[in-house]
C-alpha positions as CSV (number, residue, x, y, z in Angstrom):
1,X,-20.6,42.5,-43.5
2,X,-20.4,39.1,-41.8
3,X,-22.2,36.2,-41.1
4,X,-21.7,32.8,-39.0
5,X,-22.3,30.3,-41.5
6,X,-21.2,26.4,-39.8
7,X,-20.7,25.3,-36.2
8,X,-19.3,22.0,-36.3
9,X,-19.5,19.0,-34.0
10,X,-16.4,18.7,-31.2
11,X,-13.6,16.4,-31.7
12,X,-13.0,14.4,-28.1
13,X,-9.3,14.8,-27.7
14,X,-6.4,13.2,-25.6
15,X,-3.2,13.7,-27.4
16,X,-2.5,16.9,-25.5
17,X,-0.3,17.2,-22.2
18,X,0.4,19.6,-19.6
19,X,3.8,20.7,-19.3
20,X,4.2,21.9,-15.2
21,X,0.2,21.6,-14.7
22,X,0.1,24.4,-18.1
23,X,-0.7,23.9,-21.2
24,X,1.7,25.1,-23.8
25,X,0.4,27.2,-26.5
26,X,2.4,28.9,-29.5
27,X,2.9,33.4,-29.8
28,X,0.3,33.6,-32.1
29,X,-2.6,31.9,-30.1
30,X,-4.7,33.7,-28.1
31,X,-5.3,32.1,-24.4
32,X,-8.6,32.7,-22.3
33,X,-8.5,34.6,-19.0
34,X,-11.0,33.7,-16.3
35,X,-12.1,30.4,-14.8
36,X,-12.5,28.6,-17.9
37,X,-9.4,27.6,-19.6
38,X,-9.3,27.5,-23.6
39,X,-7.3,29.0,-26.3
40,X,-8.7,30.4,-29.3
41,X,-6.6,30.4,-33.3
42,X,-8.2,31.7,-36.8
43,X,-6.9,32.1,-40.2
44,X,-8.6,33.7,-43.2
45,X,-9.6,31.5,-46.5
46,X,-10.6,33.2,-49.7
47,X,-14.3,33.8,-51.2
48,X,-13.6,36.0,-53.4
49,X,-11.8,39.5,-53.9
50,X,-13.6,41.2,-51.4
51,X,-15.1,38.2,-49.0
52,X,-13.1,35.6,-46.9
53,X,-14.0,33.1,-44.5
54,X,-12.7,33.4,-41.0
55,X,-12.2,29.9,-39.5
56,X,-11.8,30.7,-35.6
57,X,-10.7,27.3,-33.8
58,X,-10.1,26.5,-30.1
59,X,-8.9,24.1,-28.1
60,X,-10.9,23.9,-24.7
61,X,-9.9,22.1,-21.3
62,X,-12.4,20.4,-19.7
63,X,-10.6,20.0,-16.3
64,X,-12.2,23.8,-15.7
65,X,-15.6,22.9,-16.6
66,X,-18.3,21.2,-13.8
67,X,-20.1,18.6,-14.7
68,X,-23.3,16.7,-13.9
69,X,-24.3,13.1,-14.5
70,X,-27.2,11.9,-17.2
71,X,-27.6,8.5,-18.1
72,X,-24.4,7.0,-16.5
73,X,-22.2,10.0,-18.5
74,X,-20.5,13.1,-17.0
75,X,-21.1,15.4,-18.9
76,X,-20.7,19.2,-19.1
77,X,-23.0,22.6,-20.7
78,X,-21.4,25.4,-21.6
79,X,-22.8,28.5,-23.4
80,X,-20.5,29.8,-26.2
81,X,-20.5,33.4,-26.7
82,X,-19.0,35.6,-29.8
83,X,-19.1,39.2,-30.6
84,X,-17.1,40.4,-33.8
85,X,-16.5,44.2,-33.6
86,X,-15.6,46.3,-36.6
87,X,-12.9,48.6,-35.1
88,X,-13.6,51.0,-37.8
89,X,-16.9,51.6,-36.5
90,X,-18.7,51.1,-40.4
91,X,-20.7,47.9,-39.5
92,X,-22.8,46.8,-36.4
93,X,-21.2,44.8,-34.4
94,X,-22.2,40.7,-34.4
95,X,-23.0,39.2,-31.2
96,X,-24.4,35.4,-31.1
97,X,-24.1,32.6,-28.5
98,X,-25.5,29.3,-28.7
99,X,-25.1,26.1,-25.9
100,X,-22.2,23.4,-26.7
101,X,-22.5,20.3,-24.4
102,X,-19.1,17.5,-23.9
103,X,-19.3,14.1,-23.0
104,X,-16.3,14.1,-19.8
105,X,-14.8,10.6,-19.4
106,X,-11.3,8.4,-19.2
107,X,-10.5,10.1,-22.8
108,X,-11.9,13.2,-23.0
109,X,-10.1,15.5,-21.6
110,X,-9.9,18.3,-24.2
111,X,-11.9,19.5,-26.6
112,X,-11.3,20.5,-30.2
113,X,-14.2,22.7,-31.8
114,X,-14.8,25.4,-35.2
115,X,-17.0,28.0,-36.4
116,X,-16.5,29.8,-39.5
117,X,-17.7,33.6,-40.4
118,X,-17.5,35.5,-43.9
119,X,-16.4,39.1,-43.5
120,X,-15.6,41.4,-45.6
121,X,-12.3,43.7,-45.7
122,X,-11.7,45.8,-42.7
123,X,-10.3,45.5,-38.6
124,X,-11.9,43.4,-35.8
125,X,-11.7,43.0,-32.8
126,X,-12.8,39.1,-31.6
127,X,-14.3,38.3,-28.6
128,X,-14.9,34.6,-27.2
129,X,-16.8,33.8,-24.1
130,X,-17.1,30.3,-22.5
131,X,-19.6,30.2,-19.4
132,X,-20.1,27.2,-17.5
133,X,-24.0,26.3,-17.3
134,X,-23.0,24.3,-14.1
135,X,-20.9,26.4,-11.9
136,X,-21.4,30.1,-13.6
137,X,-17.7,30.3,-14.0
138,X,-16.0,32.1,-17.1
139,X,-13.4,32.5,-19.5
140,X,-12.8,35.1,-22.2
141,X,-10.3,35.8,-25.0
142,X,-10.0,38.7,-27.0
143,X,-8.0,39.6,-30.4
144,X,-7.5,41.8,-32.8
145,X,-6.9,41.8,-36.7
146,X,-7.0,42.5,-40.0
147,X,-9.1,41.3,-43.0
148,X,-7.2,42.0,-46.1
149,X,-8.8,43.0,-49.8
150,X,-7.5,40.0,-51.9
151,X,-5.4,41.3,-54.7
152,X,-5.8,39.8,-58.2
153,X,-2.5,38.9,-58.3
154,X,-1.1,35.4,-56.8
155,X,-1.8,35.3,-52.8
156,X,-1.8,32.8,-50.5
157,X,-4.6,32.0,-47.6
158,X,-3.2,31.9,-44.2
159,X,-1.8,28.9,-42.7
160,X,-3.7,26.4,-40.7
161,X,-1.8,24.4,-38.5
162,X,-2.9,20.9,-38.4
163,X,-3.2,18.0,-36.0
164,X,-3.4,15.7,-38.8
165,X,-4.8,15.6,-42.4
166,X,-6.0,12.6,-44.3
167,X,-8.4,12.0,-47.4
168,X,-11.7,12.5,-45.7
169,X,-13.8,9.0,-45.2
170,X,-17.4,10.6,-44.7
171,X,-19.3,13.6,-44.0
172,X,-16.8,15.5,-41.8
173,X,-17.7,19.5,-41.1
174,X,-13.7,19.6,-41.0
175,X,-13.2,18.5,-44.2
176,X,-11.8,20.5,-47.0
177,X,-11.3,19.3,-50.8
178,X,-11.8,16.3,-50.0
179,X,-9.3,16.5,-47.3
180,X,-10.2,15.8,-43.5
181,X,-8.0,18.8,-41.8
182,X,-8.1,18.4,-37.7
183,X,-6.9,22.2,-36.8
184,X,-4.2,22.3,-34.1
185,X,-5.4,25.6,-32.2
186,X,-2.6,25.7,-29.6
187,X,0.0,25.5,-32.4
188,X,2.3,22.9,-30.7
189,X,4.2,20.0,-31.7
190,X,5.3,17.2,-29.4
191,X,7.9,14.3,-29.7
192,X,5.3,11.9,-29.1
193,X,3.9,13.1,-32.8
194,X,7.1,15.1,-34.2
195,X,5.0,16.3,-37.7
196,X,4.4,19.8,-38.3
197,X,1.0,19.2,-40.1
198,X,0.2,22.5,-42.0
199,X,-2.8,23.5,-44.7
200,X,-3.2,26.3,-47.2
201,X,-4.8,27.8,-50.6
202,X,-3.3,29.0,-52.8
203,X,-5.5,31.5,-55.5
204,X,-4.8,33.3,-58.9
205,X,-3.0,31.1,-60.3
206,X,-2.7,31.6,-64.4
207,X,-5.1,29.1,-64.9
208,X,-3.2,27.2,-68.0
209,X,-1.7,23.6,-68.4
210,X,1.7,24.5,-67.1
211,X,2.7,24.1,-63.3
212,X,4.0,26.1,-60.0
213,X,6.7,25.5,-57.7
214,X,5.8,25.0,-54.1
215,X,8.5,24.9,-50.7
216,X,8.3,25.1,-47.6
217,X,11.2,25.8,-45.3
218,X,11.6,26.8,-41.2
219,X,13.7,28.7,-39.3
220,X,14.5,29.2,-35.6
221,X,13.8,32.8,-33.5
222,X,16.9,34.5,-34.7
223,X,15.8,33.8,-38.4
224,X,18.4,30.9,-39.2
225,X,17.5,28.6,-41.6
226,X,16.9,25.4,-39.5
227,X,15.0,22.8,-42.5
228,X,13.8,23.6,-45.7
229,X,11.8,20.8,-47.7
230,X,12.6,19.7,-51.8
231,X,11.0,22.3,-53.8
232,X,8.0,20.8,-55.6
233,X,6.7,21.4,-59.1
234,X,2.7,21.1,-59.7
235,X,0.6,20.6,-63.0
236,X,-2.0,23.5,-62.5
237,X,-4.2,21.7,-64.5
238,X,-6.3,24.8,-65.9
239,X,-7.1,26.0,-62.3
240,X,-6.6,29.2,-61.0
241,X,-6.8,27.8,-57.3
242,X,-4.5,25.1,-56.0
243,X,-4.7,23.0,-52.5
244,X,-1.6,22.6,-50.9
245,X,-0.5,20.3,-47.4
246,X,2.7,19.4,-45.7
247,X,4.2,17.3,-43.1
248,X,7.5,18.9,-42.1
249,X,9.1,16.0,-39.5
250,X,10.6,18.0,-36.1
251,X,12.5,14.8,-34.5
252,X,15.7,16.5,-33.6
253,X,14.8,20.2,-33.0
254,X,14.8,22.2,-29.6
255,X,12.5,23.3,-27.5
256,X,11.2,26.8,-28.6
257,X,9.0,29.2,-30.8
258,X,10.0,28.4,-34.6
259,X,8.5,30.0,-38.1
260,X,7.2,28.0,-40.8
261,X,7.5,30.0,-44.1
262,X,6.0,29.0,-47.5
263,X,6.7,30.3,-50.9
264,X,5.2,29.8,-54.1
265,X,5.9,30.4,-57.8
266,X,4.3,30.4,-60.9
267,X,6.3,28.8,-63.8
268,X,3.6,30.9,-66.2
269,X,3.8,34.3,-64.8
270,X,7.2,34.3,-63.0
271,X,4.8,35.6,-60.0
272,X,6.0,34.9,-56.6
273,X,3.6,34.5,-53.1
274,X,4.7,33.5,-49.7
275,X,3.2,33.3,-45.9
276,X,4.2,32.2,-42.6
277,X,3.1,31.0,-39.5
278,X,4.3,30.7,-35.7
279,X,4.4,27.7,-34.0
280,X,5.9,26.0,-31.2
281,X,8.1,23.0,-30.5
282,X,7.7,21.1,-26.8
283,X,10.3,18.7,-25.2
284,X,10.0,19.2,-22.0
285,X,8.9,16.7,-19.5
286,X,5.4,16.0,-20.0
287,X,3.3,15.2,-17.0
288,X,0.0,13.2,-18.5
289,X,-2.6,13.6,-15.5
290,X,-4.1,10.7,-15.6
291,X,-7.6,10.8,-13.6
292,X,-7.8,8.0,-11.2
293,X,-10.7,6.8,-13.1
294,X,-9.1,6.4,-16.5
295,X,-6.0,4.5,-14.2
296,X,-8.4,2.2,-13.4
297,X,-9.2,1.7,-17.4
298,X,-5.8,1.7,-18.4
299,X,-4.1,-0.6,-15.9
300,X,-6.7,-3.6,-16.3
301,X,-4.4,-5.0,-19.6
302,X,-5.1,-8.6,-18.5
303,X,-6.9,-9.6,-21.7
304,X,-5.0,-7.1,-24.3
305,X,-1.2,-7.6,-22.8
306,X,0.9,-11.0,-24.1
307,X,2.0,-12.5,-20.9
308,X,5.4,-11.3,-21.3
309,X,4.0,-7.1,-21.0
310,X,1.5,-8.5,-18.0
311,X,4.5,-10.1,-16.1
312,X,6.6,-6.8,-16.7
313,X,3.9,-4.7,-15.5
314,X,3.3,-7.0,-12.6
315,X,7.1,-6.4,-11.4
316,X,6.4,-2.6,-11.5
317,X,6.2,-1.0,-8.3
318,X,7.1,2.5,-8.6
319,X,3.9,4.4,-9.5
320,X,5.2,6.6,-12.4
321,X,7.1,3.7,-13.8
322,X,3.4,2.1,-13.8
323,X,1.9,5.3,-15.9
324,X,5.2,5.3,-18.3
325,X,4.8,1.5,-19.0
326,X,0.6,2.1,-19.9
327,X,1.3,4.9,-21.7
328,X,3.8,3.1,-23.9
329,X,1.3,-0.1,-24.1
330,X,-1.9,1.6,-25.3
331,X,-0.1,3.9,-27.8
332,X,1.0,0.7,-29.2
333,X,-2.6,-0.2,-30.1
334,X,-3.6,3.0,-31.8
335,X,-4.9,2.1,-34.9
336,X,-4.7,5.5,-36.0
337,X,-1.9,7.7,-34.3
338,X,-3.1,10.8,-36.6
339,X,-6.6,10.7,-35.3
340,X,-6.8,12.9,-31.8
341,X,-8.1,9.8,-30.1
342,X,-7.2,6.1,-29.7
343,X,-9.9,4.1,-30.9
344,X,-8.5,0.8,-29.5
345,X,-8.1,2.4,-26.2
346,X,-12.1,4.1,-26.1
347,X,-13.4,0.9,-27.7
348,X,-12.0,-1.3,-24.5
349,X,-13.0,0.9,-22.3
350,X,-16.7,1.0,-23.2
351,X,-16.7,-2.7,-22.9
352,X,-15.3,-2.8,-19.4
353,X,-17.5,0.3,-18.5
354,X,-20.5,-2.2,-19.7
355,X,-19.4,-5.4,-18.3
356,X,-19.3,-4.2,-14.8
357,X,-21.8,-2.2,-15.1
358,X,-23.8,-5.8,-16.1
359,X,-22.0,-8.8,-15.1
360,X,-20.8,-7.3,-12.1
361,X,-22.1,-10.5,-9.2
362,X,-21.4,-9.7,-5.4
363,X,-18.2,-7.9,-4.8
364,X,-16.7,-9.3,-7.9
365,X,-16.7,-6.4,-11.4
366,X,-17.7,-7.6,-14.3
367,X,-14.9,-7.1,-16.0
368,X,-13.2,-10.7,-14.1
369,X,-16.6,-12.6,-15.2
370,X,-16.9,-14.7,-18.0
371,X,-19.3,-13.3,-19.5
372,X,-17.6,-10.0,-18.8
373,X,-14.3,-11.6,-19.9
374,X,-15.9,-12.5,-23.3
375,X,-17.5,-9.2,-23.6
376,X,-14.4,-7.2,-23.2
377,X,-12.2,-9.4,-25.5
378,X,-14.8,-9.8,-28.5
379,X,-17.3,-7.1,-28.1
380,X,-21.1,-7.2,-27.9
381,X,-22.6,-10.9,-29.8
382,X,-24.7,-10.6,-32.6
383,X,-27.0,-12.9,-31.1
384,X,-28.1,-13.7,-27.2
385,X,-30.1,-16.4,-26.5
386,X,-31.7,-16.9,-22.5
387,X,-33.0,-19.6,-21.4
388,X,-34.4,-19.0,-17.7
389,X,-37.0,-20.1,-15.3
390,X,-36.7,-24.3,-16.6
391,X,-37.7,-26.5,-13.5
392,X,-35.4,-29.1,-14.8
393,X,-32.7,-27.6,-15.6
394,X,-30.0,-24.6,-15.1
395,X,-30.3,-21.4,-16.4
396,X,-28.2,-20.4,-19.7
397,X,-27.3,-17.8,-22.0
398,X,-25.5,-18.6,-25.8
399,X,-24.0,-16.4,-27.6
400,X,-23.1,-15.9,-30.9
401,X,-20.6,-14.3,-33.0
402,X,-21.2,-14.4,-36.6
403,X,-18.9,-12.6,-38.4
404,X,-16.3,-13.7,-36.0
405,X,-13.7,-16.5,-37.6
406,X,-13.9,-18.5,-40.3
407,X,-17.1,-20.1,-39.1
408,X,-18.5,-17.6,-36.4
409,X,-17.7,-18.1,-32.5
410,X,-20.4,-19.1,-30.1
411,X,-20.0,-19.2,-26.3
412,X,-22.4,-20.9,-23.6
413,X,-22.7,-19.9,-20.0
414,X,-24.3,-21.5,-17.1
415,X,-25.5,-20.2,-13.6
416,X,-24.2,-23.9,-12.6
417,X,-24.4,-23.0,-8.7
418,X,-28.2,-21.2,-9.4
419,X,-26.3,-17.8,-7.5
420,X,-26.5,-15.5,-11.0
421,X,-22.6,-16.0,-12.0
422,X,-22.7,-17.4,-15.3
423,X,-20.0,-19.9,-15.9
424,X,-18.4,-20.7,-19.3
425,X,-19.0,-24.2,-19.4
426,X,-18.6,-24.3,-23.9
427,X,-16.4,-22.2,-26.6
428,X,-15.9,-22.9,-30.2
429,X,-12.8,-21.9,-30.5
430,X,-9.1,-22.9,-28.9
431,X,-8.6,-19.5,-27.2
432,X,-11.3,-19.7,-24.7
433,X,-11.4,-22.7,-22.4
434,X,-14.5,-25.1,-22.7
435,X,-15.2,-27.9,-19.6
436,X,-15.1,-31.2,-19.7
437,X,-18.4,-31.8,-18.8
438,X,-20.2,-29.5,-20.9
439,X,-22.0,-32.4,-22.9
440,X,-23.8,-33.3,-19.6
441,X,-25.5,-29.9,-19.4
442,X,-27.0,-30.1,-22.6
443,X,-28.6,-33.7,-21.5
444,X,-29.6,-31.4,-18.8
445,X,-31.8,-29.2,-21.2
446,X,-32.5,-32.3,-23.7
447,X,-29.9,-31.1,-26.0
448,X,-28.1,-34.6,-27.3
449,X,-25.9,-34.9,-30.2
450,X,-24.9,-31.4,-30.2
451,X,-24.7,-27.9,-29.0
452,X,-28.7,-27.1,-29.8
């Protein structure tokens, strides 16, 4: 018996780099073969004694997927194919596919996606197609396992390896207990984010008033005890089932394939459980391949940098001295370094995307307008006011910030040479310059004594 029961919405990702053009993956993930390059990971979550829920995760690179244009995005189709086997030959096998579309651009580069089945007790054999609806080519991975019968006794779920976990915000189909869990499919950690993020259950617990002990500990290939975290006593609080996360910090390891191993112990019952997972640490030298069209995103700091990081920058001739520098700048401004994207960094980038794409004048972006300027610096105004087509006077546009400051921002711009390049000629605030004769304009439009 099974059943898919959630697909959930992709996660735009662009934490993860290539090591030698590859991208590194831990023992216990499954990689694709064929055109299409992803990697597929699943643990198993209780239901009850003779159900669990198979959460299969993968990690997908969008560099092997085509693309075609709609609306001013690159974007890419791709039909997802499953078909879960019962190697025991007892049930028919399940075979579904449905289409998955991702947006490509300056930050998404990978994507991280779910889908959850309950099964019952038995062996499988996994199979997961990716075709691309653009160019017909390919992928597949295939694996095998078991699905256990949960034992009344205390058991632990399988592991999920994390990219990060935080109390969830809002609807999220990642989140768990009211936990947002992000899965890390290729089961690799990085120096750039040293934590090893982990996620499990644990069940049949003696569901009283008195508490468990949880620890968590790692150890290298040859089985050597590398780190191993302060046990951890837990009030049970009369339920059977308990929620347990970790973040185990990996800043001075090697690089290599390590185990994670987690035990836990009922104080009640004396009863002991324990499970462990693969993963694998990377420090090699990681080459981020960064598409001449995020480059051009990236190295246009003039409004973000202080002028001490733009004059360092400036100096900088050596082209992978240029892509160290911005990758050390924008990580800087990630509001949220557990999040798989930075929202600073996709933020700026749709403003510059929209100022050239509509203050662009002559051979100039938008981006080095004023208008474009102001755009990019204080996102879209709450209000816009045009005033065209006057015989007497030039055109202008206002703008208006309301929530901006202590007393809301507004900003005035004049096509003062009647070519279409709006000029900033009045700001109301110190940081943006306003011109001397900006009173004379508004005589101009028979606005005296003020700015309307």
């Amino acid at each position: 018996m099974y059943w898919f029961i959630l697909l959930t919405t992709l996660i735009l990702s662009s934490d993860t780099a290539k090591v030698e053009g590859k991208i590194p993956y831990a023992e216990s993930t499954v990689p694709s073969t064929g055109e299409v390059s992803f990697f597929v990971d699943r643990a198993l979550f209780r239901i009850s004694d003779s159900l669990s829920y198979l959460e299969v995760y993968y990690f997908l690179d969008l560099e092997t997927l085509g693309e075609i244009e709609r609306d001013g995005k690159r974007e890419s189709d791709y039909l997802f194919k499953v078909k879960l086997e019962d190697l025991e030959g007892k049930k028919k096998p399940l075979v579904d596919s449905w289409t998955k579309k991702a947006f490509k651009g300056a930050l998404s580069q990978f994507v991280i996606d779910k889908f959850d089945l309950i099964v019952s007790p038995g062996s499988y054999r996994l199979t997961v197609e990716i075709e691309d609806k653009n160019t017909d080519a390919k992928g597949k991975a295939i694996s095998e396992f078991s699905v256990r019968h949960w034992e009344p006794a205390l058991t632990l779920s399988d592991i999920e390896l994390a990219k990060s976990i935080r109390d969830s915000t809002g609807p999220s189909n990642f989140n768990k207990y009211a936990l947002e869990v992000i899965p890390n499919p290729l089961g690799t950690v990085y120096p750039q984010k040293d934590t090893l993020y982990f996620y499990l259950e644990v069940y049949n617990l003696e569901p009283d008033s008195g508490a468990y002990i949880f620890t968590s500990a790692i150890y290298d290939a040859g089985g050597r005890l590398l780190r191993s975290t302060k046990p951890r006593v837990r009030k049970k609080k009369g339920s059977s089932v308990a929620i347990e996360t970790g973040g185990i910090p990996l800043d001075d390891f090697e690089e290599g394939e390590y185990l994670l191993s987690v035990e836990v112990v009922d104080l009640s019952t004396s009863q002991r459980a324990s499970a462990s997972r693969l993963f694998r640490f990377v420090t090699r030298k990681i080459e981020r391949e960064i598409p001449e069209e995020l480059m051009d995103y990236l190295s246009f700091i003039d409004y973000v940098a202080t002028p001490r990081e733009l004059k360092a920058f400036k100096k900088l001739k050596d082209e992978r001295e240029k892509k160290a520098f911005l990758t050390r700048f924008w990580k800087k401004r990630d509001p949220d370094p557990e999040t798989p994207t930075n929202e600073f960094l996709r933020e700026f980038i749709e403003r510059v995307k929209y100022a050239d794409q509509n203050y662009s004048q002559g051979g100039r972006k938008g981006r080095y307008t004023d208008r474009g300027r102001i755009y990019i610096k204080y996102g879209p105004p709450d209000q816009v006011q045009r005033v065209t087509l006057v015989s007497h006077a030039r055109d202008r546009e206002e703008w208006t910030y309301f929530t901006r400051g202590s007393r809301g921002m507004k900003f005035i711009f004049v096509d003062v040479d009647g070519t279409g390049d709006y000029e900033l000629i009045y700001s109301s605030i110190e940081e943006e310059p306003t011109r001397p004769d900006w009173k004379s304009y508004l005589k101009e439009w028979g606005l005296l004594g003020g700015e309307e």
